[in-house]
C-alpha positions as CSV (number, residue, x, y, z in Angstrom):
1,X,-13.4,11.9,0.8
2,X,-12.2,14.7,3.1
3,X,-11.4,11.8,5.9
4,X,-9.7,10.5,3.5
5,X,-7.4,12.9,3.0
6,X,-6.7,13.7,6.0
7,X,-6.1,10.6,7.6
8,X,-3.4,10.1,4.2
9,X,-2.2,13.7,5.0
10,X,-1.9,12.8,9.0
11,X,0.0,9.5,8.3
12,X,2.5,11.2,6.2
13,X,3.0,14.0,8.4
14,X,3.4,12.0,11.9
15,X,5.2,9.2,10.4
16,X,7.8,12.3,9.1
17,X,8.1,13.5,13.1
18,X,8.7,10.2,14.5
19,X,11.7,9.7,11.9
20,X,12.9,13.1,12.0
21,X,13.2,13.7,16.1
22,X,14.9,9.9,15.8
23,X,13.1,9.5,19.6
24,X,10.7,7.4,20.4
25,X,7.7,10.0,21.5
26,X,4.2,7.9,22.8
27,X,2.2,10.8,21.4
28,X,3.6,10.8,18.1
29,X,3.1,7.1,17.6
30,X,0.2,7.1,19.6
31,X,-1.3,10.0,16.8
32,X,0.4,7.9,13.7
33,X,-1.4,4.3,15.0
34,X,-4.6,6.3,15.1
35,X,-3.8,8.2,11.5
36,X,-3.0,3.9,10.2
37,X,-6.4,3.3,11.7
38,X,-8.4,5.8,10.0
39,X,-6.5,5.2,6.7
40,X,-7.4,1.8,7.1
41,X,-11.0,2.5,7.7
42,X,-11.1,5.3,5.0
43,X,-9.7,3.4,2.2
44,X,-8.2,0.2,2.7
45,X,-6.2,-0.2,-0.6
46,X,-4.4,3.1,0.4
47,X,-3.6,1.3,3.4
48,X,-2.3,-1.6,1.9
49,X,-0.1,0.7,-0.5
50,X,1.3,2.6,2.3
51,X,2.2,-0.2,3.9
52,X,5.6,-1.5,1.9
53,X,6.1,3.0,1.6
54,X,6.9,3.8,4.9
55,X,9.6,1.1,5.9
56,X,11.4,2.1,2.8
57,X,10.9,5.8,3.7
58,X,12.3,5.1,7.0
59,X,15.1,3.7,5.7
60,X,16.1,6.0,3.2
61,X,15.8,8.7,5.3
62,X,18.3,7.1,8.4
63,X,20.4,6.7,5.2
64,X,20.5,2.5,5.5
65,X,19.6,2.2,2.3
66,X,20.0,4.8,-0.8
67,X,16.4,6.1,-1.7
68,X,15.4,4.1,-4.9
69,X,17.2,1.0,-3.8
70,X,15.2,1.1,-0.4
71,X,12.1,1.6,-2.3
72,X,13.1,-1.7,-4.6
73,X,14.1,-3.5,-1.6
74,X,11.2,-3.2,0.2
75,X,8.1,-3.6,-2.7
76,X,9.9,-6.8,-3.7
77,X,9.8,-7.9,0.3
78,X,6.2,-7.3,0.5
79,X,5.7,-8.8,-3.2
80,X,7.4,-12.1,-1.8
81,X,4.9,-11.7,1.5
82,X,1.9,-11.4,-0.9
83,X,3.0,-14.7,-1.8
84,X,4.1,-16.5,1.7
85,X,0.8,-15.3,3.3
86,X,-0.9,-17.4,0.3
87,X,1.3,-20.5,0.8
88,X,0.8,-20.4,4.8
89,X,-3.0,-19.4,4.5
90,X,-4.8,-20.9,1.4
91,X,-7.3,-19.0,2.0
92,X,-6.2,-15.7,1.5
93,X,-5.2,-16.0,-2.1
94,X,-4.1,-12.2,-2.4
95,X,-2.6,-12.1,-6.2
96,X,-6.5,-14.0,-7.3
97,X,-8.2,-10.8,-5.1
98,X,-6.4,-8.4,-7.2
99,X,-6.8,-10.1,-10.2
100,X,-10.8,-10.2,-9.9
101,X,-10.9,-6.6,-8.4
102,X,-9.1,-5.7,-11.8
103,X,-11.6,-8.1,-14.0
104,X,-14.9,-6.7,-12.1
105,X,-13.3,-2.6,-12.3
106,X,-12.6,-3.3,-15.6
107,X,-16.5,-5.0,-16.3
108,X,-17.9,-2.1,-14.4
109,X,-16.4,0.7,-17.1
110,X,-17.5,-1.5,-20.1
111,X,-21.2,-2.1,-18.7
112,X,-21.8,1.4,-17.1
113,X,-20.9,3.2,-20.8
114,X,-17.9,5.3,-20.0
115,X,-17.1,7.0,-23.0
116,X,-13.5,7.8,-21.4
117,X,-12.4,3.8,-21.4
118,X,-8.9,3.0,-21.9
119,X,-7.5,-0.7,-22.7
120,X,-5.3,-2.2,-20.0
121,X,-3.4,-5.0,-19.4
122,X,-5.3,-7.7,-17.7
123,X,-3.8,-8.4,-14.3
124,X,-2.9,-12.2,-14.0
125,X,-2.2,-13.9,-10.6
126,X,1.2,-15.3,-11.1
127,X,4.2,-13.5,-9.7
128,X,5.6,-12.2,-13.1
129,X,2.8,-9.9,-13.8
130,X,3.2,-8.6,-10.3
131,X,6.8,-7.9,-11.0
């Protein structure tokens, strides 16, 4: 969990110097490709959320796009990818993943007896529930 952590924490954080000395520096984006890597061996689905995060953090920060309309901008660019990557590889059926990853987290609190379960809505794989 601590690795975790810190390779969330050290993403962030290098990610913020490369955008705010606006110069390309090797070690900083040599440090923030090794920070992506350890996120991505830590916890994958952090990864994958972080992804589409710092784009739009980039540009709201150079001030391309205001902040909530970069954010919007760029989760319905990766939404749309989710989908492309499906349609070029079959294979990789992404929205289907999530949907049985929610079905089998969802079976795992009914069987194991948590006493703390809260009803959700059930994730489908069409692009409307995504949305």
């Amino acid at each position: 969990m601590l690795w975790y952590f810190f390779s969330l924490g050290f993403t962030l954080y290098t990610f913020d110097k490369i955008i705010v000395d606006k110069k390309t520096n090797f070690e900083w984006v040599a440090l923030f490709t090794f920070s992506l890597f350890l996120l991505m061996i830590t916890k994958f689905h952090s990864f994958l959320l972080i992804l589409p995060a710092l784009p739009a953090w980039y540009l709201a920060a150079s001030g391309k796009l205001k902040g909530p309309k970069a954010f919007i901008v760029m989760g319905l660019i990766f939404l749309c990818l989710i989908y492309v990557i499906q349609l070029l590889i079959p294979e990789w059926d992404i929205p289907e993943l999530l949907a049985r990853k929610q079905a089998s987290f969802i079976e795992l609190g009914k069987n194991s007896g948590a006493a703390s379960y809260i009803d959700i809505p059930v994730i489908k794989p069409d692009f409307f529930t995504f949305c």
